[in-house]
C-alpha positions as CSV (number, residue, x, y, z in Angstrom):
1,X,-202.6,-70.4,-85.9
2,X,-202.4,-66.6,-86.6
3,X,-199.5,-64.9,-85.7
4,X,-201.4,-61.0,-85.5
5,X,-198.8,-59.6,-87.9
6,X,-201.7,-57.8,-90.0
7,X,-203.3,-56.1,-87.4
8,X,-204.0,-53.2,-86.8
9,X,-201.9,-50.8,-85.2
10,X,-202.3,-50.0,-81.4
11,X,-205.2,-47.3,-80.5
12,X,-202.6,-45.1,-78.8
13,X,-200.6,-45.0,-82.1
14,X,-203.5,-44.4,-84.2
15,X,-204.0,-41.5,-81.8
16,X,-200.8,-40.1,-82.1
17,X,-200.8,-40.1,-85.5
18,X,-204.0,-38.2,-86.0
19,X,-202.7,-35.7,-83.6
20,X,-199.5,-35.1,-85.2
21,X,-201.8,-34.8,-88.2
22,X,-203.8,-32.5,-87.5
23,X,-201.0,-30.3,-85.9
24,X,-199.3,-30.2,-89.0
25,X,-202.2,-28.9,-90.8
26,X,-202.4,-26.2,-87.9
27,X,-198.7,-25.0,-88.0
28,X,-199.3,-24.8,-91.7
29,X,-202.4,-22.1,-91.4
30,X,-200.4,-20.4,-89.0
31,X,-197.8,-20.1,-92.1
32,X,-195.2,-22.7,-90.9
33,X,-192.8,-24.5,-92.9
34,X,-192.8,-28.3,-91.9
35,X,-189.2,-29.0,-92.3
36,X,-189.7,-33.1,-91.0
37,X,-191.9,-35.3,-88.7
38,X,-191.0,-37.8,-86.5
39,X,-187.5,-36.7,-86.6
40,X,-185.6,-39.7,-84.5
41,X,-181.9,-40.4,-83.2
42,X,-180.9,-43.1,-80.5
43,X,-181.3,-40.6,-77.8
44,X,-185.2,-39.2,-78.7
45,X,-187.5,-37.8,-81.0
46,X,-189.0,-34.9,-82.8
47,X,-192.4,-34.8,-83.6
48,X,-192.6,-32.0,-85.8
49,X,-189.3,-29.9,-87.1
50,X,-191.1,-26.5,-88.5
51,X,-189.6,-23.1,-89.5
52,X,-191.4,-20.4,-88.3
53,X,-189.6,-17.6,-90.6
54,X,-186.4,-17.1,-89.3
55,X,-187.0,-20.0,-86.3
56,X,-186.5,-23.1,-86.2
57,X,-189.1,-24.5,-83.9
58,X,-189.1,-28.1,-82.7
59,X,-192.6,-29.2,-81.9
60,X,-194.1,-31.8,-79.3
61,X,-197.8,-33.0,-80.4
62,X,-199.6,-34.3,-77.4
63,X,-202.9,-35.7,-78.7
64,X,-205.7,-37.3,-76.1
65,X,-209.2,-38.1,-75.4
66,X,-211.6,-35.7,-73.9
67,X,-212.0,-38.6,-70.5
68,X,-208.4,-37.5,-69.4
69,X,-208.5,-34.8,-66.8
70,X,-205.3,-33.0,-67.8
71,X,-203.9,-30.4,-70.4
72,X,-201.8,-32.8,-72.8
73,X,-198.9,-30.9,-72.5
74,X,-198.8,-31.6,-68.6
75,X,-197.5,-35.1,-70.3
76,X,-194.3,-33.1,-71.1
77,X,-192.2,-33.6,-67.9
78,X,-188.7,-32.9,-67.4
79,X,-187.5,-36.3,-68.4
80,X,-189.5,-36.2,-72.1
81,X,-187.9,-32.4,-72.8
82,X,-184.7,-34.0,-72.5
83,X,-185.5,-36.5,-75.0
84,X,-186.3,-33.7,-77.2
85,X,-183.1,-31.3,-76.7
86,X,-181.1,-34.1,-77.4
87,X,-182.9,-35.0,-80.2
88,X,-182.8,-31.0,-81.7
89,X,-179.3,-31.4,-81.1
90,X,-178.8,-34.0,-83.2
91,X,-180.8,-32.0,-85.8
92,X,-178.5,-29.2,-85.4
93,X,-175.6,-31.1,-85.6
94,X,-176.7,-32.2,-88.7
95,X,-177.0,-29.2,-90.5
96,X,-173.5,-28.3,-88.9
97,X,-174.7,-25.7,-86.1
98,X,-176.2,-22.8,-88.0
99,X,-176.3,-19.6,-86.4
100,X,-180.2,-20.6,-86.1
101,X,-182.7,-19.0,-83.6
102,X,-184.8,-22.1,-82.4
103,X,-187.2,-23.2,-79.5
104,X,-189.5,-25.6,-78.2
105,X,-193.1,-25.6,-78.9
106,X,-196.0,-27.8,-77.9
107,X,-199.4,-28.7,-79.8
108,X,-202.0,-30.3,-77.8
109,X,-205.3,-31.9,-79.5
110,X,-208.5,-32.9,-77.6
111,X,-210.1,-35.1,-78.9
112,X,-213.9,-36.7,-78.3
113,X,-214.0,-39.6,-80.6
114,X,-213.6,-38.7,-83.7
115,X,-214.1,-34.2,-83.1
116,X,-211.5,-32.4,-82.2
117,X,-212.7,-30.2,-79.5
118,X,-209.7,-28.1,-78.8
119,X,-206.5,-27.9,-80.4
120,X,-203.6,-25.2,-78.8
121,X,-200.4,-24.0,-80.2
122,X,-198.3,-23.0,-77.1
123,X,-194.9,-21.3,-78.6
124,X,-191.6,-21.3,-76.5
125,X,-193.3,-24.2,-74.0
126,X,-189.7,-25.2,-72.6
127,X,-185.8,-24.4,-72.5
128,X,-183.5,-26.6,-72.7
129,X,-182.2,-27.8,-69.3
130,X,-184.7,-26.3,-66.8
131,X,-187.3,-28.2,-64.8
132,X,-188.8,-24.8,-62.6
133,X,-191.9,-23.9,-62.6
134,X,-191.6,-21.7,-65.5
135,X,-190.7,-23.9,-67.8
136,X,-193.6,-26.3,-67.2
137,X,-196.2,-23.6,-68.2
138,X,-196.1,-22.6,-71.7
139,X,-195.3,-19.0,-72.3
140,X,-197.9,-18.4,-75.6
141,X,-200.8,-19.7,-76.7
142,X,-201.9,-19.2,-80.3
């Protein structure tokens, strides 16, 4: 009988991973400073913690196949920023509140199997606590 306990990990967390990969290696051209990844509390997670000079930037990696018909970063609804805030929160907390300047970024990766076909930086994606329109369309692309 054979339990599955050395197999391998899930395709969808093998996915994720290489996107969170590759996004790391793109904030760091950009001349980020990766701080942590997969920063996580009881209440949600960080992806990528980066400083972007003064800025602390918390950053969502939404990686996916070519076959989906959507932007990644459409995945980011109103429920999944929240997760997020509360997360940077935390983060904040733990460094005791600094009189930091900070947002919410979003890195999308587009994959078709094993190419990257398109990979965005989209700065200042979301505020904390608003679910308009305008905060469901990023505000810059790199």
């Amino acid at each position: 009988m054979e339990l599955g306990f050395g197999k391998q990990r899930a395709a969808h967390l093998r996915l994720g991973e290489r996107g969170e990969r590759l996004a790391a290696c793109l904030l760091r051209e950009l001349g980020l400073d990766i701080l942590a990844r997969n920063y996580r509390t009881s209440r949600g997670e960080v992806d990528i913690v980066a400083r972007d000079g003064t800025t602390l930037c918390f950053v969502e990696v939404k990686t996916r196949h070519h076959s989906v018909h959507s932007r990644p970063a459409d995945a980011v609804g109103f429920a999944k920023r929240e997760r997020i805030v509360r997360a940077a929160r935390q983060y904040l907390r733990e460094l005791g509140f600094p009189p930091l300047v900070y947002r919410f970024d979003i890195v999308e990766v587009v994959l078709v199997g094993p190419r990257v076909t398109d990979i965005r930086y989209w700065r200042n994606a979301f505020q904390e606590g608003r679910d308009d329109a305008a905060s469901r369309f990023p505000s810059t692309l790199v």
